[in-house]
C-alpha positions as CSV (number, residue, x, y, z in Angstrom):
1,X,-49.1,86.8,68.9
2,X,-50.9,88.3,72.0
3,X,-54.0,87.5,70.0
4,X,-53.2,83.7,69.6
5,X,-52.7,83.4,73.4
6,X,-56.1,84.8,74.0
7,X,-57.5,82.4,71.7
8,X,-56.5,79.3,73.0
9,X,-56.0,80.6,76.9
10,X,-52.7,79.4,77.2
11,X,-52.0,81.9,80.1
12,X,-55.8,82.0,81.5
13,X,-55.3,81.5,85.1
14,X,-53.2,84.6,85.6
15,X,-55.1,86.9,82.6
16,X,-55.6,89.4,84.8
17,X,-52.1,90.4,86.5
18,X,-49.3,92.0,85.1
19,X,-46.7,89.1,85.3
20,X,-43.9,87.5,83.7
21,X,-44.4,83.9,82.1
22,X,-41.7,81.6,80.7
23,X,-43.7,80.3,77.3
24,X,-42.0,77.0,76.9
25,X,-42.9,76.0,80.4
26,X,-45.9,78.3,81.5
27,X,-43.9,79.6,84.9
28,X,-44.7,82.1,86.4
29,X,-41.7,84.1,87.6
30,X,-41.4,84.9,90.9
31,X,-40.5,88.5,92.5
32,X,-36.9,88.0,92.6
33,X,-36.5,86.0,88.8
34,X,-38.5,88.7,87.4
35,X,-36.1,91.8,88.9
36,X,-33.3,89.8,87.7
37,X,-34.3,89.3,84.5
38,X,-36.2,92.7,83.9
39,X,-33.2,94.8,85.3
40,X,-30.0,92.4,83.8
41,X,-29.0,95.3,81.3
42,X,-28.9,97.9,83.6
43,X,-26.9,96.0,85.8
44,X,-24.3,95.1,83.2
45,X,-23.8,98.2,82.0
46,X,-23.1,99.5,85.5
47,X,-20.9,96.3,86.0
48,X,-19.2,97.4,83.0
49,X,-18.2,101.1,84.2
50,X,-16.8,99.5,87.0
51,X,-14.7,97.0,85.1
52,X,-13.3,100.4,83.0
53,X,-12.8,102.3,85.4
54,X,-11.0,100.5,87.9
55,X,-8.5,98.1,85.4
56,X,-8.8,100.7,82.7
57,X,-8.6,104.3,84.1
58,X,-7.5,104.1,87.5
59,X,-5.5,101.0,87.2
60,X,-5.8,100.2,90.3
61,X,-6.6,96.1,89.3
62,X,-4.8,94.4,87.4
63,X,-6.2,93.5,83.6
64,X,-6.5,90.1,83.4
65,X,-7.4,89.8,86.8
66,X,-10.8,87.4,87.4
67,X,-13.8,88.7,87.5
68,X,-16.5,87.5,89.7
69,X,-19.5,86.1,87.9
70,X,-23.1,87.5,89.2
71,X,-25.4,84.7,89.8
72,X,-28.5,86.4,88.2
73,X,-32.0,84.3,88.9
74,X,-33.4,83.0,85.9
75,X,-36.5,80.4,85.3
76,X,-34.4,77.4,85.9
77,X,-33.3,78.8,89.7
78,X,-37.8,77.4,90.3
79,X,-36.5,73.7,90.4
80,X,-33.0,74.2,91.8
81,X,-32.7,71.5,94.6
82,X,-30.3,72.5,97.2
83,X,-28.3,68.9,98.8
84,X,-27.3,68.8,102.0
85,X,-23.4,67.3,102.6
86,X,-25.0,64.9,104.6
87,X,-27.5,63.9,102.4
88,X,-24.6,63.0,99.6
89,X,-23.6,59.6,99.8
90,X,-20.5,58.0,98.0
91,X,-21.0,54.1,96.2
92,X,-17.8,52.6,96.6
C-alpha cells in the first residue's frame, strides 16, 4: 500500500515528516486532531474505570445517570465554522 503512494506521490508535499493524513481528503492533521485521534483508546479506557468505579464499585452515582460525551477532534473539526448569534438571522 505504502508502495502505491510512493508511486503516484499522492502525499509528496509532506514525504519527509512524520504526519498524519486523512486519505479520502489529503488533510493533514493538525497537533491537536492528531493527539486526539492517536491517544482516543487510552482515554476511553481510562474513561471507562471511572465509569466502574464510581456507579459500579463505590456507588457513589447513580447507574443510569448521563454521561457527558467527550468532544474528541477529528478531521471534520478543519472546516467547522463557528456562527456568531448575531450573525444568525431568522426569514420570517
Amino acid at each position: 500500500m505504502i508502495q502505491l503512494f510512493v508511486s503516484y506521490a499522492i502525499f509528496g508535499v509532506h514525504e519527509g515528516k512524520n504526519r498524519l493524513f486523512s486519505i479520502a481528503s489529503k488533510d493533514v492533521a493538525t497537533n491537536d486532531i492528531r493527539d486526539d485521534l492517536l491517544t482516543c483508546e487510552s482515554r476511553g479506557k481510562t474513561l471507562f474505570k471511572e465509569f466502574a468505579e464510581k456507579r459500579l464499585k463505590e456507588q457513589n452515582v447513580e447507574l443510569y445517570a448521563t454521561i457527558q460525551k467527550v468532544q474528541s477532534k477529528t478531521f471534520a473539526y478543519l472546516y467547522k465554522k463557528t456562527v456568531s448569534e448575531k450573525q444568525k438571522v431568522t426569514k420570517i
